[in-house]
C-alpha positions in Angstrom: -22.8 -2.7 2.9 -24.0 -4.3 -0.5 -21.5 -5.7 -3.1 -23.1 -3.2 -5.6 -22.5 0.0 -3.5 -18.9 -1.1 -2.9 -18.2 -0.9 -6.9 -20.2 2.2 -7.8 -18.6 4.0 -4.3 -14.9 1.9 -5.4 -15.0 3.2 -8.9 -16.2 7.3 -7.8 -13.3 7.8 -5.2 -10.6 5.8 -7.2 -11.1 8.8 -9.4 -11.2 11.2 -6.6 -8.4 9.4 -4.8 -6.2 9.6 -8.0 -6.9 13.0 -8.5 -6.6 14.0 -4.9 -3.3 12.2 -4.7 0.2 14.6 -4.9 2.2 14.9 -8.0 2.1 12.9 -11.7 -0.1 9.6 -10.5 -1.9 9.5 -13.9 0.7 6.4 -14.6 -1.3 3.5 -13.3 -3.9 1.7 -15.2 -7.5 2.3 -14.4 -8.5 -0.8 -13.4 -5.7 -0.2 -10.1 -7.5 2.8 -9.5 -11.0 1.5 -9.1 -9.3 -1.3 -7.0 -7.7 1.5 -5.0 -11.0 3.0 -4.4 -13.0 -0.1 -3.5 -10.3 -0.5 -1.2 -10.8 2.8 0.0 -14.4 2.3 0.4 -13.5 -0.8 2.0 -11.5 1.0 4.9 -13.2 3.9 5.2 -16.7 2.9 5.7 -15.3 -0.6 7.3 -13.8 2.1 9.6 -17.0 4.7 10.0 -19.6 3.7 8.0 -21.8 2.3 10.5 -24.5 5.0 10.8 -27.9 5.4 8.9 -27.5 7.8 5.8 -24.9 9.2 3.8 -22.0 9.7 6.5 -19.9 12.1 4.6 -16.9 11.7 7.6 -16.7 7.9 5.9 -16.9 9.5 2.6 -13.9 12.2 3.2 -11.9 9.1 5.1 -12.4 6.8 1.9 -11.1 9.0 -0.4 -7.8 9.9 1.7 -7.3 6.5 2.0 -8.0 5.7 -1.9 -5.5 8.5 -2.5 -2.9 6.8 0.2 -3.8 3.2 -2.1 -3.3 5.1 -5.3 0.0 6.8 -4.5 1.2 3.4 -3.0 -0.1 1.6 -6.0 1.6 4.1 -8.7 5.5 3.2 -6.3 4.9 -0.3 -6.6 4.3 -0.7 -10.2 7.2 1.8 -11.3 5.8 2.4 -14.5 7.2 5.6 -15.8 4.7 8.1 -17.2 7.4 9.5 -19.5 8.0 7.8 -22.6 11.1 8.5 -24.5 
């Protein structure tokens, strides 16, 4: 797996992770999100991913798990999306 497709995969299901993810996770910065999703990527086709062609059972596994990193990322950092 290439350093390249890891990014381009990382930043495409952060997004998809963070808008898969239950309830008001739009309160972490964007740059946690892609790191979400390359740790998604990371997991899921670390996991799976060891198959010629697109495995889309890798791809559906990375973005659960980018979700899981960006509802874990959004208790961690506490910030508040409300501002008073």
């Amino acid at each position: 797996m290439g350093w390249v497709f890891v990014i381009v995969m990382g930043i495409v299901i952060g997004l998809l992770g963070k808008f898969f993810a239950p309830g008001d996770r739009d309160n972490i910065p964007l740059w946690l999100t892609v790191v979400c999703g390359i740790g998604g990527v990371l997991l899921g086709y670390g996991l799976l991913g060891d198959t010629k062609g697109i495995d889309w059972l890798a791809f559906f596994v990375s973005i659960v798990f980018a979700a899981i990193l960006v509802m874990i990322a959004a208790v961690v950092t506490g910030r508040s999306g409300k501002k008073a």
